[in-house]
N, CA, C and O atoms as a GROMACS GRO file, in nm:
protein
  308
    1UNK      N    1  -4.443  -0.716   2.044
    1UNK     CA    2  -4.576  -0.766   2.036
    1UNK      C    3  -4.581  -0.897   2.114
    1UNK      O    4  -4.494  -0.982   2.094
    2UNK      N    5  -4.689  -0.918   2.211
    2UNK     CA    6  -4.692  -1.084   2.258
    2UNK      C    7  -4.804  -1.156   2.168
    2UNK      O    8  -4.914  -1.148   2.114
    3UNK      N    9  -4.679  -1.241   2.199
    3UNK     CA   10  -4.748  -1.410   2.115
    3UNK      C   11  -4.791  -1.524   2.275
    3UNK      O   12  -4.716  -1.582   2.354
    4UNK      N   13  -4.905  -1.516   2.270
    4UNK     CA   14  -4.950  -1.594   2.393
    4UNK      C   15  -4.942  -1.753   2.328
    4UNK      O   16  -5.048  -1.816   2.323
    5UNK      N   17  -4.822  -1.814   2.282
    5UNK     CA   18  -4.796  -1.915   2.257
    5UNK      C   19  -4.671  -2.011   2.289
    5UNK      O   20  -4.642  -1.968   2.400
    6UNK      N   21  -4.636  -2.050   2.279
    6UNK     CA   22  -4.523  -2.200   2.283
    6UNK      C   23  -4.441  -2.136   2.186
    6UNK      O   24  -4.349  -2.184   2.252
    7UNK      N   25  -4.397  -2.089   2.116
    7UNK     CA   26  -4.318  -2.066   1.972
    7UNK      C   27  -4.216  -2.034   2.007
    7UNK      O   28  -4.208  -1.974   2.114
    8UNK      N   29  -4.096  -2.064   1.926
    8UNK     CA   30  -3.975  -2.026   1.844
    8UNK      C   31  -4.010  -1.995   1.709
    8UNK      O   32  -4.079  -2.058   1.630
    9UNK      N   33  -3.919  -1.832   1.689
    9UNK     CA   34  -3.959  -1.845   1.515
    9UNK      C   35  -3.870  -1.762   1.487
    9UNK      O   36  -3.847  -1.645   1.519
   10UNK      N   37  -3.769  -1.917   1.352
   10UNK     CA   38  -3.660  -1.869   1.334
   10UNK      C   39  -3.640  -1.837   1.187
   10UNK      O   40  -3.676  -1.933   1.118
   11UNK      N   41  -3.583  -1.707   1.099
   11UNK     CA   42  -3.536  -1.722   0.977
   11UNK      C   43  -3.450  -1.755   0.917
   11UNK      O   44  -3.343  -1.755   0.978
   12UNK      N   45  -3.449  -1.793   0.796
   12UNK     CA   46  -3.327  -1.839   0.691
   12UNK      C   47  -3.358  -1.798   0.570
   12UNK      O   48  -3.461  -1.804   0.502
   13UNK      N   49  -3.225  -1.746   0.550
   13UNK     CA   50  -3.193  -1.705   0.388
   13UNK      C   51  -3.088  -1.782   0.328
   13UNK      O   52  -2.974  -1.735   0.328
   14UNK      N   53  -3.111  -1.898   0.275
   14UNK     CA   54  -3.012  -1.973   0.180
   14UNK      C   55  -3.015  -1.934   0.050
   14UNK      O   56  -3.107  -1.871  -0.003
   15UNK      N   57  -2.864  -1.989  -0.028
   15UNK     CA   58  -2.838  -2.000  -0.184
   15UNK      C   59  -2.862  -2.104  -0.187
   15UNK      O   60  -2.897  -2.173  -0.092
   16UNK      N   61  -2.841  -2.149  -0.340
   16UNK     CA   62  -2.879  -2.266  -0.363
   16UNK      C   63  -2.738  -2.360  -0.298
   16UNK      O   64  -2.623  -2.339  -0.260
   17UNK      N   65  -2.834  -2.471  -0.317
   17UNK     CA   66  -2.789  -2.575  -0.271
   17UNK      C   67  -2.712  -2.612  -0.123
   17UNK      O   68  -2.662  -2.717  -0.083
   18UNK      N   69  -2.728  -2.460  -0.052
   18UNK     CA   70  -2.726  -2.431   0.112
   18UNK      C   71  -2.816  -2.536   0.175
   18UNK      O   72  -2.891  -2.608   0.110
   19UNK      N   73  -2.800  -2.540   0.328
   19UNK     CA   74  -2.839  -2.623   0.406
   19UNK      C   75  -2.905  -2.610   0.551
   19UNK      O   76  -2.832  -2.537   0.618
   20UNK      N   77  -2.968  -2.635   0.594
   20UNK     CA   78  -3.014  -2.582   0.754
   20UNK      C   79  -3.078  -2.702   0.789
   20UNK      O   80  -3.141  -2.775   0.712
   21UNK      N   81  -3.058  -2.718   0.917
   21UNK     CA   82  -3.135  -2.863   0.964
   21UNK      C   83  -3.212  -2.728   1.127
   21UNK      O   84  -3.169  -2.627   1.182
   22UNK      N   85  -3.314  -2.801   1.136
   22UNK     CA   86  -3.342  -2.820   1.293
   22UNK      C   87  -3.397  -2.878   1.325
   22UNK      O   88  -3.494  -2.884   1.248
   23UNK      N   89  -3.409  -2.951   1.414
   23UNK     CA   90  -3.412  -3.052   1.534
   23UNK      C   91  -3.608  -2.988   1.582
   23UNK      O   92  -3.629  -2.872   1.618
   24UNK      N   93  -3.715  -3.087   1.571
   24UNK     CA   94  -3.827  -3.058   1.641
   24UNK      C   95  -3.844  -3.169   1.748
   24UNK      O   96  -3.870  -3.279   1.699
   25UNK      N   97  -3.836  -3.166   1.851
   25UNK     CA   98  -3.869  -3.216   2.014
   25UNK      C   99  -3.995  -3.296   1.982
   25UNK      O  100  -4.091  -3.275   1.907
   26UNK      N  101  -3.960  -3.402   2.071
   26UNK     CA  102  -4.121  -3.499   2.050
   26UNK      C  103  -4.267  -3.376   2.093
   26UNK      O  104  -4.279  -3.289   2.180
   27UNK      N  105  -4.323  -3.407   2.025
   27UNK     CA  106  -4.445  -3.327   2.014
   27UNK      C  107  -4.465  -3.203   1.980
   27UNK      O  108  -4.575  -3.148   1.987
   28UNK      N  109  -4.377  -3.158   1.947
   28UNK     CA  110  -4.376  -3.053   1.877
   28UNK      C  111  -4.447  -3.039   1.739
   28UNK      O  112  -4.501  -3.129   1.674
   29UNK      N  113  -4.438  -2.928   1.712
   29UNK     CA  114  -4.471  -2.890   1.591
   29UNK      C  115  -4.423  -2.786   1.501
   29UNK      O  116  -4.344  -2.707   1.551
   30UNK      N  117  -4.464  -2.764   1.339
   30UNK     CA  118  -4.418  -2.648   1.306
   30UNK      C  119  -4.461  -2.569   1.170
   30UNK      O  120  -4.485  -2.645   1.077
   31UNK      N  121  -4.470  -2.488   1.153
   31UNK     CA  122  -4.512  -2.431   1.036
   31UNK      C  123  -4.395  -2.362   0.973
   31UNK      O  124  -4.308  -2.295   1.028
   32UNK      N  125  -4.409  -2.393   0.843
   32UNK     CA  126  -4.270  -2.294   0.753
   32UNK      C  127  -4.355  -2.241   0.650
   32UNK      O  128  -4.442  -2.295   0.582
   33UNK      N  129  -4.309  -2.118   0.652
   33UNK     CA  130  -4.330  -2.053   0.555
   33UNK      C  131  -4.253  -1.996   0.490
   33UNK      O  132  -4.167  -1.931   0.550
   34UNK      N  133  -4.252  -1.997   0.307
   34UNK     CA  134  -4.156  -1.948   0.208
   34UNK      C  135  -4.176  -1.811   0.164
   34UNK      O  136  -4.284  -1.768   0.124
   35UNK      N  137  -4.071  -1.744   0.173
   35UNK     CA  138  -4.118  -1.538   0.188
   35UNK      C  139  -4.065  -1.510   0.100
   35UNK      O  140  -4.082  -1.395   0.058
   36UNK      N  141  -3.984  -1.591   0.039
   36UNK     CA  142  -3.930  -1.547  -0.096
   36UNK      C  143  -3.818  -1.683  -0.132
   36UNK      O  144  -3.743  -1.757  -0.068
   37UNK      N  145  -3.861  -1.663  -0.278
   37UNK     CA  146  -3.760  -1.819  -0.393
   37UNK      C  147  -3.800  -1.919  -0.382
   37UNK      O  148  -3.919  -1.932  -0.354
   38UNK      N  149  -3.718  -2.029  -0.400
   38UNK     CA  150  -3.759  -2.186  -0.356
   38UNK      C  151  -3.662  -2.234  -0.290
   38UNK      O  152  -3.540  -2.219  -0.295
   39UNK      N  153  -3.726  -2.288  -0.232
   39UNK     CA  154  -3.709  -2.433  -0.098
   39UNK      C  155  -3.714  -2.544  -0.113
   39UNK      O  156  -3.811  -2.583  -0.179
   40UNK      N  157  -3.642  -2.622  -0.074
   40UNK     CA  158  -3.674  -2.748  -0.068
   40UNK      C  159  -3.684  -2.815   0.123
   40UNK      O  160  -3.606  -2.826   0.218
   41UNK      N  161  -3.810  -2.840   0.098
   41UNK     CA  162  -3.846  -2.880   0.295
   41UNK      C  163  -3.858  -3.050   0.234
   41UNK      O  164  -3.922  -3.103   0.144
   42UNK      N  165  -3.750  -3.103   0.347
   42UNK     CA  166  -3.752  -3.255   0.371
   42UNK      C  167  -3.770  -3.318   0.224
   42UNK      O  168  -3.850  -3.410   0.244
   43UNK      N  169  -3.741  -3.317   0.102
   43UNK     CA  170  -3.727  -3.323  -0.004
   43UNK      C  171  -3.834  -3.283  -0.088
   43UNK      O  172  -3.846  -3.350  -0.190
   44UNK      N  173  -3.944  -3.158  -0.064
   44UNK     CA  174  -4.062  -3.139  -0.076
   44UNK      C  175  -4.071  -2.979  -0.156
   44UNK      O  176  -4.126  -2.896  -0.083
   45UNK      N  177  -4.035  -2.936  -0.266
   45UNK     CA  178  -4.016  -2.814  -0.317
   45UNK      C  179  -4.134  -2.723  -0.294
   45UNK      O  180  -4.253  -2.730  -0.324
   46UNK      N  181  -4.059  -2.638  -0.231
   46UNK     CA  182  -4.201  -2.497  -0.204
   46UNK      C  183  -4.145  -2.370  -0.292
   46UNK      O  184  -4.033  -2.356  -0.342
   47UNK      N  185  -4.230  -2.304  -0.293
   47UNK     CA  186  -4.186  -2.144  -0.391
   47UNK      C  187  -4.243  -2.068  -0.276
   47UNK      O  188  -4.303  -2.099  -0.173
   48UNK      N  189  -4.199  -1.950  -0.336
   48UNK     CA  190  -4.252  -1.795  -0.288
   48UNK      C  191  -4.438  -1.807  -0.191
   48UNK      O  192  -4.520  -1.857  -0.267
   49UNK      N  193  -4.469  -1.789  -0.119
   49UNK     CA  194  -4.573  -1.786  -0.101
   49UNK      C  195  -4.651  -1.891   0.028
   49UNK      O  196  -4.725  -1.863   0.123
   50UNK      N  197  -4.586  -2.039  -0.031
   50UNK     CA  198  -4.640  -2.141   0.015
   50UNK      C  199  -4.596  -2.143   0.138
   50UNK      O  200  -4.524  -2.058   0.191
   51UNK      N  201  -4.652  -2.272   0.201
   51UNK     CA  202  -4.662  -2.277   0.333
   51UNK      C  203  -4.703  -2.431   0.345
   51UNK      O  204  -4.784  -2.493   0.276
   52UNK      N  205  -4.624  -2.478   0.455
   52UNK     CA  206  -4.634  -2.615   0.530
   52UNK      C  207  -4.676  -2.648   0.638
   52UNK      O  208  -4.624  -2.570   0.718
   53UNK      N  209  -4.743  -2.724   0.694
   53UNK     CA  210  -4.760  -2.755   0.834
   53UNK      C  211  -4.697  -2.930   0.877
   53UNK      O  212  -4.714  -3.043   0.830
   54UNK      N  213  -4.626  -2.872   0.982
   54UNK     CA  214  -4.507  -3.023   1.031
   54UNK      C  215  -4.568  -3.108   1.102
   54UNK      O  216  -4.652  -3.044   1.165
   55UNK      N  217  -4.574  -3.207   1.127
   55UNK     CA  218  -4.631  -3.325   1.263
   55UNK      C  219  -4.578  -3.476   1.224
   55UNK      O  220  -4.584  -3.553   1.127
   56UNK      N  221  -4.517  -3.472   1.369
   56UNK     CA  222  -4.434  -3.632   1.380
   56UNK      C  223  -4.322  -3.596   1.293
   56UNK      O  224  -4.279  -3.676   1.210
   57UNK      N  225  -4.268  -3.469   1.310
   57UNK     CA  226  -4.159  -3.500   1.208
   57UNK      C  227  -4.028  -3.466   1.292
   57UNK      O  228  -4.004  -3.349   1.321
   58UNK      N  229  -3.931  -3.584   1.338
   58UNK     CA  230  -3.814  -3.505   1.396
   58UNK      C  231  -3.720  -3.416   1.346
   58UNK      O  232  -3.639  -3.379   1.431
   59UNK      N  233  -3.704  -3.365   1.222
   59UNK     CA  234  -3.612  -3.269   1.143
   59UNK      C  235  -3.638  -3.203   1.044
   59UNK      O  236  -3.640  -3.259   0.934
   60UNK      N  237  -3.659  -3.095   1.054
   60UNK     CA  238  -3.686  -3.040   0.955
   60UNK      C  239  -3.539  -2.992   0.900
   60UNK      O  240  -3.449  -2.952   0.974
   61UNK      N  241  -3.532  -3.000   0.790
   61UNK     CA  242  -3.433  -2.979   0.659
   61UNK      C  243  -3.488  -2.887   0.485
   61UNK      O  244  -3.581  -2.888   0.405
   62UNK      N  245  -3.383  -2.833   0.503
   62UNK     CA  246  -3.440  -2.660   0.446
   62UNK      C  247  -3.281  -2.664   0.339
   62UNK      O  248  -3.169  -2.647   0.386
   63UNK      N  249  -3.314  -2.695   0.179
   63UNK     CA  250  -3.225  -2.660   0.110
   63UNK      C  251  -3.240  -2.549   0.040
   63UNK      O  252  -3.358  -2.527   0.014
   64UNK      N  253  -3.142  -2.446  -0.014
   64UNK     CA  254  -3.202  -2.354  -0.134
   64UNK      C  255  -3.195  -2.375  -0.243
   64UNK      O  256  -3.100  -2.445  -0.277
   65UNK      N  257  -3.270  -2.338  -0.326
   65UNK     CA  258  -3.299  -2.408  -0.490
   65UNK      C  259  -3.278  -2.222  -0.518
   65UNK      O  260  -3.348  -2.131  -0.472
   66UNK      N  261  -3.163  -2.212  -0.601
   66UNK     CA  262  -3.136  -2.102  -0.649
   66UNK      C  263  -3.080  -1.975  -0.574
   66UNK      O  264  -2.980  -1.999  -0.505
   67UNK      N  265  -3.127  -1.844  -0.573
   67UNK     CA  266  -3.036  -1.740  -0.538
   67UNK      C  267  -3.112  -1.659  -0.420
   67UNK      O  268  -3.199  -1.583  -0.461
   68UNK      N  269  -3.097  -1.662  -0.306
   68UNK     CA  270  -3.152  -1.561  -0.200
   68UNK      C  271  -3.304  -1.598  -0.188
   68UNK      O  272  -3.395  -1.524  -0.229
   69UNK      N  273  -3.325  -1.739  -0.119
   69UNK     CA  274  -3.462  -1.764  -0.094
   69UNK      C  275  -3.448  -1.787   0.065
   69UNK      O  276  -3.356  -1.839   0.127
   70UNK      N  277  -3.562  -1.736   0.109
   70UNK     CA  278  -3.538  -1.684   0.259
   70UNK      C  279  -3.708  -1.777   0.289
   70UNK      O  280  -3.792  -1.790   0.201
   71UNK      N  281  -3.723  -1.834   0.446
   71UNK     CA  282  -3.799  -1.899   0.488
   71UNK      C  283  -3.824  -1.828   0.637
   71UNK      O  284  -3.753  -1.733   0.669
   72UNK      N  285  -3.955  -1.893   0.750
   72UNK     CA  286  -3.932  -1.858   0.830
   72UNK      C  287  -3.998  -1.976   0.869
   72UNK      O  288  -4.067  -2.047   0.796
   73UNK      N  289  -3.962  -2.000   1.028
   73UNK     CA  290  -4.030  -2.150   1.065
   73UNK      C  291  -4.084  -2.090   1.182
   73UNK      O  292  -4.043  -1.984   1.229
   74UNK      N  293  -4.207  -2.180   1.245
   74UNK     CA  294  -4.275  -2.134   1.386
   74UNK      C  295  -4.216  -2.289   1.408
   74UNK      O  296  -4.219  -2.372   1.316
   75UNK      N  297  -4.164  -2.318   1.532
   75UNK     CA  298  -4.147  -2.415   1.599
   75UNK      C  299  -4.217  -2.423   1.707
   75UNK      O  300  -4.175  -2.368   1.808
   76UNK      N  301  -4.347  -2.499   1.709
   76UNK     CA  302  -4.518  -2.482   1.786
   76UNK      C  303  -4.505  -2.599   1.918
   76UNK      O  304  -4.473  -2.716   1.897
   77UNK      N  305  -4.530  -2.555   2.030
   77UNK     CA  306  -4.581  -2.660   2.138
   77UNK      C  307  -4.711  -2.671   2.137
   77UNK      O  308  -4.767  -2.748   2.214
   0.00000   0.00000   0.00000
């Protein structure tokens, strides 16, 4: 399918207390979304469902809070 956009879009499935960093480029942007469990974004707890939008932020940081919680991020120009 085309995405007539700027994007990277990457998934993660952490356990708890797992770890993922990535790196967002000046001006960038990004959206995460939680597809299943909880998350913790930049010390900010999300569940099942929710959804974030990033700006000015150089790192995004993605812990798991419990057992098989999976995320997906758009990394936006």
């Amino acid at each position: 399918m085309p995405i007539h956009q700027d994007v990277t879009i990457l998934a993660t499935e952490l356990d708890s207390d797992q770890q993922v960093h990535h790196p967002l480029r000046t001006g960038r942007q990004a959206w995460v979304q939680i597809s299943r469990g909880e998350l913790e974004l930049n010390g900010q707890r999300l569940r099942q469902g929710d959804g974030a939008a990033i700006t000015d932020i150089g790192e995004l940081a993605l812990r798991g809070i419990g057992k098989d919680s999976q995320a997906l991020v758009f990394d936006l120009g």
